[in-house]
C-alpha positions in Angstrom: 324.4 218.1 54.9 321.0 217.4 53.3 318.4 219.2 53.1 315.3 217.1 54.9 312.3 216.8 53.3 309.4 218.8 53.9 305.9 216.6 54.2 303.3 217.7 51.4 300.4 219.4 53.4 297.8 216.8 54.1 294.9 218.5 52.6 292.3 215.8 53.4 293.5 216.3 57.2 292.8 219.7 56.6 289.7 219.3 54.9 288.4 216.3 56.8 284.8 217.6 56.3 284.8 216.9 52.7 285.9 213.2 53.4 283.0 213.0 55.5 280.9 214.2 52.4 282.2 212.1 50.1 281.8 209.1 52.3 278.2 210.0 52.7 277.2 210.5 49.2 279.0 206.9 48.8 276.7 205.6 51.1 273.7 207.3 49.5 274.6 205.8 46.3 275.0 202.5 47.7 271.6 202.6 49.6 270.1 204.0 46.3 271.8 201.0 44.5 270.2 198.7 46.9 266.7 200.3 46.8 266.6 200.5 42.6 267.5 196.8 43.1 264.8 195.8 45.4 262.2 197.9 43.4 263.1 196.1 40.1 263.1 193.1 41.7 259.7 194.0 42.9 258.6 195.2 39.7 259.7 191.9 38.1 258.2 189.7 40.7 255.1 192.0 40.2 254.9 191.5 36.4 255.4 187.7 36.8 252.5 187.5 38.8 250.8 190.0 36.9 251.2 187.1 33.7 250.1 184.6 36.3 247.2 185.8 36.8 246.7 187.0 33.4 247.4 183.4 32.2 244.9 181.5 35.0 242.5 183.9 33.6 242.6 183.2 29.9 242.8 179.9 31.1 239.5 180.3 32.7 237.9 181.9 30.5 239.0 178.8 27.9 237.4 176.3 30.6 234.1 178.1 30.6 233.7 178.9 27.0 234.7 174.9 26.6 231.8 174.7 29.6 229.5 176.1 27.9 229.8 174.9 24.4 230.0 171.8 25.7 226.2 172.8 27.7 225.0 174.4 24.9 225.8 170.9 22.9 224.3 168.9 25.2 220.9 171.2 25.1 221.0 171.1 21.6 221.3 167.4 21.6 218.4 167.5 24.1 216.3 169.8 22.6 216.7 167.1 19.3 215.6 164.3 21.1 212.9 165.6 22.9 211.3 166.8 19.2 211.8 163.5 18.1 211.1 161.0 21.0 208.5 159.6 22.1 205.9 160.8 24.4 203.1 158.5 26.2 199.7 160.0 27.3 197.6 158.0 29.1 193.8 159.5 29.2 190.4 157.5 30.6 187.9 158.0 27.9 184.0 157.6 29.3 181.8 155.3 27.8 179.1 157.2 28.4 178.1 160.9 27.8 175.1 163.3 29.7 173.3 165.3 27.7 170.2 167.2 28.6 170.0 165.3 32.0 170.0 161.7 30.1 173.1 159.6 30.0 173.5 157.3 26.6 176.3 155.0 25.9 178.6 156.1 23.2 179.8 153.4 20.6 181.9 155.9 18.1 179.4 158.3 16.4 176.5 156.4 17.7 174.5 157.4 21.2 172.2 155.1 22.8 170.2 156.3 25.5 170.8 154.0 28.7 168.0 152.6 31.0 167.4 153.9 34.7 168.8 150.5 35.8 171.7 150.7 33.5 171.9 154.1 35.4 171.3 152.2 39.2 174.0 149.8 38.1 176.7 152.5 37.6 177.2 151.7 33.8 177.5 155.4 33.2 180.7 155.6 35.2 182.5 153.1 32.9 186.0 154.0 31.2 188.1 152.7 28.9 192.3 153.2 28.8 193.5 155.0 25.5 197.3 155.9 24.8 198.6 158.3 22.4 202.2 158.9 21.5 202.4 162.5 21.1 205.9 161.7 19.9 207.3 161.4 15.9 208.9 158.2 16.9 207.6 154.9 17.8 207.3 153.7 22.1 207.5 150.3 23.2 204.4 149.8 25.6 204.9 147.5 28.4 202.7 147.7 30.7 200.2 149.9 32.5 199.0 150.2 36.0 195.3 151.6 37.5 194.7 152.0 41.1 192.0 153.6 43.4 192.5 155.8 46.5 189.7 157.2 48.4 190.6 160.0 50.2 189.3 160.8 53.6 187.2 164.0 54.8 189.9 167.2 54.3 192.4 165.7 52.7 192.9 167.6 49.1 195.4 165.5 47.5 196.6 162.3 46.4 199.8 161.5 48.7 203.2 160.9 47.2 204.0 157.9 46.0 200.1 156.8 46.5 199.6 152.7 46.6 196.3 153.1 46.4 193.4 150.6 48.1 193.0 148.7 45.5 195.4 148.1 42.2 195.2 146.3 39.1 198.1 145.8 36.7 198.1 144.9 32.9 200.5 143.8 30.7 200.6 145.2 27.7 203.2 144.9 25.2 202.4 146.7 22.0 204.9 149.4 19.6 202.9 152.0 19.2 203.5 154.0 16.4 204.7 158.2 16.2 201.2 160.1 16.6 199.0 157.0 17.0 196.6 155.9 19.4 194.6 153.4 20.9 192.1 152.5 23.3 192.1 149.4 25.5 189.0 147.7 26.1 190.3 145.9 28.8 190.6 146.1 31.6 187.8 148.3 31.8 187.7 151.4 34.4 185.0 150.4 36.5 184.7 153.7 38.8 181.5 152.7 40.6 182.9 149.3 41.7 185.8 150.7 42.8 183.8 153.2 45.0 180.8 150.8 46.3 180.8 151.3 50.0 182.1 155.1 50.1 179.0 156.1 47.5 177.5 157.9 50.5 180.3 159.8 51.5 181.9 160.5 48.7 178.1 161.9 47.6 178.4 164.4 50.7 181.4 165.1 49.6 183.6 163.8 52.9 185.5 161.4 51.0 187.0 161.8 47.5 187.8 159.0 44.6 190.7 159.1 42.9 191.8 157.1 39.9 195.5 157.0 39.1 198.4 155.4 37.8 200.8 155.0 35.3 202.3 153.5 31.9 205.6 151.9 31.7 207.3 152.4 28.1 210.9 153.2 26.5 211.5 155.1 23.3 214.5 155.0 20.8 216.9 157.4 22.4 217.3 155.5 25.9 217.7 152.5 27.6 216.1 154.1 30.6 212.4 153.2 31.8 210.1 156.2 31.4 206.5 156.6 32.5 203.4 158.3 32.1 201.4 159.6 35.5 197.9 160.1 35.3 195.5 160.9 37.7 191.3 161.7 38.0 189.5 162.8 41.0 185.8 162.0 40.7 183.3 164.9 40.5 180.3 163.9 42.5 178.1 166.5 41.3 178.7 166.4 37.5 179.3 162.2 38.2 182.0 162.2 35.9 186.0 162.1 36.5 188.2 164.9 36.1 191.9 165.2 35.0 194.2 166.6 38.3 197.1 168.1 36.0 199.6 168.4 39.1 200.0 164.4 39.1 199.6 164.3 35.3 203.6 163.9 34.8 206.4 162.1 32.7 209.2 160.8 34.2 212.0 158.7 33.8 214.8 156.2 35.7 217.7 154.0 35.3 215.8 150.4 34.5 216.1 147.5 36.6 
């Protein structure tokens, strides 16, 4: 007969509590595994937006240091032409000056003393048109435009875009040259025509004249029409007109 085999002890069976332990700590590991995965995955996806963001916002910064070069260019440029182009002024220049209570005409550095009917006649309210290019470049002059508003009792200022009750336009095509002038002898400014038949008022002060208008010109650096606004109120008690700065302007638009 043979001897029958005695079965090694099953130790595991016996120990079945370390199984359990080492199944655990497998699983541990494994879920650890996992979660280092899924933070470095994080971490990456993190860092690559990280760069994005990094890179939008060089990218940024390129477009606005490109923005303003290009701003401070175009200033530059600006600031250039507007030392160099021209610039109309339009005044109204009186042909007549008051001095100790007299009026006398004024003919350059000569005074004549005017009549009492020169006086009745309003010949001391007489202007003449002068334009200076405050510029360093020449302006071509085309035309220039003179209208009168009489404003009613209250009223303090000349509406926008004033038409005015009566308007007189002049052609007047003429280079003029950087830091010249010259005056127009006609038409002249005839400010007490233009105000016979609101003398009294005007005199009590319920009505105000107003002389405005303006001069059409270009200079060397545009194709665009500019002007030059100007605008007088009349002074009853000193009988003279006086600039009104706020409506003395330039401007400029696309031409026609």
């Amino acid at each position: 007969m043979y001897p029958v085999p005695i079965a090694p002890p099953n130790w595991f069976g016996s120990h079945e509590y370390v199984a359990i332990w080492l199944e655990g700590i497998a699983l541990v590991f494994i879920f650890g595994l996992d979660w280092w995965v899924y933070r470095k995955s994080v971490a990456d996806r993190k860092n690559q937006h990280d760069e994005s963001v990094a890179q939008m916002e060089i990218m940024r910064n390129q477009a606005r240091a490109t923005e303003v070069a290009a701003n401070a260019a175009n200033k530059s440029a600006e600031a250039l032409i507007n030392s160099e182009r021209a610039w109309i002024i339009a005044e109204l220049v009186p042909q007549a000056v008051r001095a100790n209570g007299q009026w006398f005409r004024v003919f350059g550095d000569t005074r004549v003393l005017m009549s009492a009917n020169d006086i009745l006649h309003g010949h001391h309210l007489k202007y003449k048109v002068k334009l200076t290019n405050m510029g360093r470049t020449p302006a071509q002059i085309f035309y220039f435009t003179i209208r009168y508003s009489c404003l009613g009792k209250g009223v303090t200022d000349l509406p926008e875009n004033a038409g005015g009750s009566e308007s007189s336009y002049r052609s007047f095509e003429h280079l003029l040259g950087g830091g010249q002038a010259i005056e127009i002898g006609e038409p002249i400014v005839d400010v007490h025509k233009y105000m016979q038949g609101d003398e009294d008022a005007i005199e009590r002060f319920d009505k105000t004249a107003v002389i405005h208008g303006e001069v059409k010109y270009r200079h060397m650096f545009t194709t665009d029409d500019c002007y030059a606004d100007f605008c007088y109120s009349y002074t009853a008690s000193e009988q003279r007109l006086s600039n009104v700065g706020r409506h003395t302007k330039q401007r400029q638009q696309k031409a026609d």
